[in-house]
N, C-alpha and C positions, 0 to 999 in steps of 0.2 A: 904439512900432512893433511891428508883428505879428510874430514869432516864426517862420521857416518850417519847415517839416517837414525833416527831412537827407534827401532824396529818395533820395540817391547810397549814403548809411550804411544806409537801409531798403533797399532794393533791393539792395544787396550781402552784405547778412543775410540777406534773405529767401533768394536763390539759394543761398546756401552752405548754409542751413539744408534748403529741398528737395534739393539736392544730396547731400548728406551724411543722409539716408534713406532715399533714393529709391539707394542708393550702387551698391545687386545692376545697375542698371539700364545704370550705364556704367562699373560696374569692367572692364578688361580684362583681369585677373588676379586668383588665390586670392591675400589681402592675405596671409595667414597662412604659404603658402607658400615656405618658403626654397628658390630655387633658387643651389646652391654654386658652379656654373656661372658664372654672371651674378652676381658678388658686386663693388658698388660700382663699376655700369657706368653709364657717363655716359647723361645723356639721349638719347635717341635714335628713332626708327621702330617699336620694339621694345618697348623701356619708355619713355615719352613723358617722367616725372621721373624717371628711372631708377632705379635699387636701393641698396637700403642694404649693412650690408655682410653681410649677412646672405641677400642675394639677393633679398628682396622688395619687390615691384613698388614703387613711393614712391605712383604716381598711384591705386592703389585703395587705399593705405596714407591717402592722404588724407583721402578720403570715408569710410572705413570708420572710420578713427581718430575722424574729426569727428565724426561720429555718436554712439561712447561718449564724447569730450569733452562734447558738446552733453547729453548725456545725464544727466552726471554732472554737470553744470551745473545742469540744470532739476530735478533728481530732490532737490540740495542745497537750491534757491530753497526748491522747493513747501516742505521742511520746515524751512527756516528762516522763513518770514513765516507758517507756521503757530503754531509758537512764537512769537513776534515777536506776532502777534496775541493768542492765547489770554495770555500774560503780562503782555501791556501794556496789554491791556484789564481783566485784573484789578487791575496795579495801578492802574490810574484810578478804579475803580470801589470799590476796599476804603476802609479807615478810615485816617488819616495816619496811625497807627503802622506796621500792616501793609504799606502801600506804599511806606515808609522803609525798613524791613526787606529788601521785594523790590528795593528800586532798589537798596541797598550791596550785594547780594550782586550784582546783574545789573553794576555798577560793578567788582565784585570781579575774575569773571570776564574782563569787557572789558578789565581792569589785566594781563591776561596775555599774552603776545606771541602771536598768532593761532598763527605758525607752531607753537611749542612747541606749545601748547593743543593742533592736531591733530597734530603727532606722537606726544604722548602715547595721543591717546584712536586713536590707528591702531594703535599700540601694543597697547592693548589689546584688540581685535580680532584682532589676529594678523594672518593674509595680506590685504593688501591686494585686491579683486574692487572691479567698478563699483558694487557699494549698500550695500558696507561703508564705502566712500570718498567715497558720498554721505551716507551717513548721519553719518559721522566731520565733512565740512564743512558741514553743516546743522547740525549741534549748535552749532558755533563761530564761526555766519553769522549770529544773531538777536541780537544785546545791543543794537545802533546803532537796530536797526530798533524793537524793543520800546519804546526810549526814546522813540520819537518818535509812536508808537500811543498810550503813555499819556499824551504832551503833549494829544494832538486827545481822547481820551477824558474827560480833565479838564474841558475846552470844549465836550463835547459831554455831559456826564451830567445836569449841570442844565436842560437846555432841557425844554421844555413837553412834546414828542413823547415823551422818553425818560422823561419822568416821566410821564407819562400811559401807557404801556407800561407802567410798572411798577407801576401802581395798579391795573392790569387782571389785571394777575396773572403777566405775561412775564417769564418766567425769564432767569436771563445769558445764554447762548448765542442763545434768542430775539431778546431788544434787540440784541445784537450783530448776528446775521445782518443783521436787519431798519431796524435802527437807527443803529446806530454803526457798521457796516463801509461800508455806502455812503457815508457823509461824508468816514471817512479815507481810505478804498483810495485816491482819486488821490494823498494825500501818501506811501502808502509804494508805489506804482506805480515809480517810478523808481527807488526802494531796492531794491525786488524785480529787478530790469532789472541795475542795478551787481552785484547780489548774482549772476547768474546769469554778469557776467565774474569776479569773484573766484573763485567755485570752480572755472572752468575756467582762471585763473591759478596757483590753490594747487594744483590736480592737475597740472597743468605742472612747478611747481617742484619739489611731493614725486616726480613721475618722473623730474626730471632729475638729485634729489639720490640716484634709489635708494630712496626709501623709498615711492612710490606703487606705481602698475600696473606687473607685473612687463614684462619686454620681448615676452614671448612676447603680450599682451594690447596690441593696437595703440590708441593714442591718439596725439593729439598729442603732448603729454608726453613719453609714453614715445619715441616718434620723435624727440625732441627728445636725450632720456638717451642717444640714441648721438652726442653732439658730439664725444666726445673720439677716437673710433675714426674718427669721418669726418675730423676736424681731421687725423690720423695716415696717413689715407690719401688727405690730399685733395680727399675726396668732398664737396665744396660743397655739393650738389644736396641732398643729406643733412639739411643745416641749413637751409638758406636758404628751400625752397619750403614744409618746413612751416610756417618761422618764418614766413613771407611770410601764410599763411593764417591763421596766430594770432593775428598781429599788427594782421591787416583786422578779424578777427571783433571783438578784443576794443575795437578804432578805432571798429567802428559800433555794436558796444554801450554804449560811452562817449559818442559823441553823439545815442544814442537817449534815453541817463537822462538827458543835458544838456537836451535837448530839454523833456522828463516836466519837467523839476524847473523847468525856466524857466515850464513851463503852470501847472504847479498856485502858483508862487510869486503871477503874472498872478490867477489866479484869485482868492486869498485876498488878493491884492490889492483888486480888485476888488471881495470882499465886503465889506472893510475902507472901502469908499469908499459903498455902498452905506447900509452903516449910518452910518455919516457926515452923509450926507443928511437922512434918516430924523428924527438927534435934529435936525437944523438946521430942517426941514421941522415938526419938534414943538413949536421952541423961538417958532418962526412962527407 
């Protein structure tokens, strides 16, 4: 049976994502501005999701947060399935000693609890900012993905094309562009997809435990790190309409990689059935 598109999970991505760029455009208020005044005022005509307790607006706090989530999301992907690629292509391509070597250490790695892993290496960075915080979960976004680039690399270095590139004189990065990324990229399409809700999950958690974007630096997350002060003052609105928004984003990202990973399984199904033929049509 054909697979349909999540029409409802695309469509509620897409708006939130022009939304949350396009944010100058229907903020009604400076996100950044704390007005003391209006501190942890319900919904209303005035503030439409009302204020935190800090005084600032929720409803441009939305869009404007979403924007550095979304941001620190895609900024993490691009450098983790870069690594993910360049690694895992090499180890398919080096000698079974060599790419023994790189898988236990890439194993290594992946043996260590994601969270720790970027706490440390935030650590060592020092203040947390949006491209220290991407670059922190992009370092410890690519082990899963790597493995699975050099599963398809393994399948794809003997074939006739890739050898025939290489007798021409095409260097690695060459057969790769040319060669071997077009094969893989649909398998790790929907990795790259999962990978872009993760970091907008772990920059949630590290804000809510205090250790990501400070308060002053609106995200999600960090909108989220005031739970205990809204729980205190019974400012619902506080929690609930970001969580509301996090929760959709990170819902239609989940059935958009559901989607990718049910395609590409179809697919290599497919070619699996193809070749199937093939020897039965030869054996004939």
């Amino acid at each position: 049976m054909k697979k349909k598109i999540p029409v409802p999970s695309l469509s509620a991505l897409t708006i939130i994502v022009i939304l949350c760029f396009a944010c100058e455009l229907i903020m009604t208020k400076d996100p950044l501005y704390m007005d003391l005044a209006h501190c942890s005022e319900a919904p209303g005509k005035e503030f439409l999701f009302g204020t935190d307790t800090m005084g600032r607006d929720i409803f441009s706090m939305i869009w404007y947060g979403g924007r550095i989530s979304l941001i620190i999301g895609f900024l993490a992907t691009m450098l983790s399935t870069v690594l993910a690629v360049v690694i895992g292509s090499v180890c398919g391509c080096v000698s079974a000693p060599v790419d023994g070597i790189l898988m236990r250490m890439t194993e290594l790695i992946l043996s260590v609890p994601g969270l720790l892993l970027t706490v440390f290496l935030q650590a060592v960075f020092g203040r947390a900012n949006v491209y220290s915080l991407s670059v922190v979960l992009g370092l410890t976004g690519w082990m899963s993905m790597a493995k699975v680039v050099r599963t398809e690399v393994l399948q794809l270095r003997n074939t006739d094309y890739v050898l025939a590139a290489r007798c021409l004189g095409g260097g690695f990065f060459h057969v790769l562009r040319y060669h071997l990324a077009p094969n893989f990229f649909p398998s790790v399409l929907f990795m790259a997809v999962m990978n872009v809700r993760n970091a907008i999950v772990a920059e949630s958690t590290l804000s809510f435990m205090g250790l990501g974007l400070p308060v002053e630096e609106v995200s999600w997350g960090s909108m989220l790190s005031l739970s205990e002060n809204a729980l205190l003052s019974r400012s619902w609105w506080v929690i609930l309409i970001p969580g509301i928004f996090l929760a959709g984003t990170l819902l239609s990202l989940t059935n958009l990689g559901n989607y990718m990973r049910r395609s590409t399984n179809k697919r290599h199904s497919n070619l699996g059935c193809e070749e199937k033929d093939k020897k039965i049509r030869n054996k004939i």
